[in-house]
N, C-alpha and C positions, 0 to 999 in steps of 0.2 A: 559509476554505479548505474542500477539498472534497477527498474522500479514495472512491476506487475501491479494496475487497477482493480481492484475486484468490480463484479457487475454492478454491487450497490452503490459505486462510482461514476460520474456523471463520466462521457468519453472528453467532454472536452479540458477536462485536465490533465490530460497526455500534453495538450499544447504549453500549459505553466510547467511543465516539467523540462520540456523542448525548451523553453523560454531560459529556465533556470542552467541549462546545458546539459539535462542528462536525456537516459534513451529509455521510452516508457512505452509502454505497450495494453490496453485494454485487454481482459480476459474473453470480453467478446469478438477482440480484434485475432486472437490465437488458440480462442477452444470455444466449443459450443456456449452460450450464451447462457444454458440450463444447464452449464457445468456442474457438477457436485462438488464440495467444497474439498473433497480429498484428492480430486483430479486437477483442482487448481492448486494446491499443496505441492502433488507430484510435477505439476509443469514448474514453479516457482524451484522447488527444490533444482530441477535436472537444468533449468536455466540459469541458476544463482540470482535470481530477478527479487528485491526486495517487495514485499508482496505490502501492498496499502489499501485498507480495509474498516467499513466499519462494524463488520461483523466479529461477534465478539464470538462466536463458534474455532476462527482460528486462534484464537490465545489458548485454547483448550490440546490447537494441534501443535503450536510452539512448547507449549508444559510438556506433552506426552512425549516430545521430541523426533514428532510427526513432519513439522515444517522445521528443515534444519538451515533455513534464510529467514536473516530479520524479517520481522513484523511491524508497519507504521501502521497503529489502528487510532483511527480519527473518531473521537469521542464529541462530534459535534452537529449531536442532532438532525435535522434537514434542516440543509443550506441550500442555496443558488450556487449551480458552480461558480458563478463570479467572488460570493462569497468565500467558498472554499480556498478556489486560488489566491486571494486574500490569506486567510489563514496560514496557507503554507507557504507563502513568502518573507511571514513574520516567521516561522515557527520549523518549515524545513531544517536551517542551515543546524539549528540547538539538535532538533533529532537524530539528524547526522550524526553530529557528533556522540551523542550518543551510544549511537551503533558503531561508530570508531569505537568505543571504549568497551566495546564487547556485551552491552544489553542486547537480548535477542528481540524482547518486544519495545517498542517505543511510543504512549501515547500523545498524538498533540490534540491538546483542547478547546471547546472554542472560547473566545475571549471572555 
């Protein structure tokens, strides 16, 4: 699996991602920084990159069936990335699965 950051993502969660074994990529690190949310949609989409978000603007493009790759949207506030990667150590592996089982959107929460 493949996991696309949106920008309101800290970058250094690429590395708990890397840590966890998968291949992640910041939206700052593959498109303008001031990307529009439709342009990250369209990268997500053409790369098959599960897009992790906590903008609640893509659940809107997941419904219209605008982003046709899951959505991890993190319903937790500001955190410290250290926080964060936290979170998705507990809470990753359940989303996953998840998305095995064919949900397009997935929220994890914070504790």
């Amino acid at each position: 699996m493949r996991f696309l950051l949106d920008v309101n993502l800290s970058p250094k969660l690429i590395w708990e991602f890397q840590r966890l074994g998968y291949v992640c990529d910041h939206v700052a690190m593959v498109l303008d920084r001031n990307a529009k949310n439709r342009e990250i949609v369209e990268f997500a989409n053409r790369t098959s990159m599960i897009l992790v978000s906590k903008d609640s603007d893509f659940i809107q493009f997941s419904r219209a069936g605008g982003l046709h790759t899951p959505l991890i949207w993190l319903r937790c506030g500001n955190m410290s990335a250290k926080d964060t990667c936290a979170l998705l150590r507990r809470r990753l592996a359940d989303a996953l699965a998840s998305i095995d089982a064919g949900l397009p959107i997935v929220e994890i929460r914070q504790d």
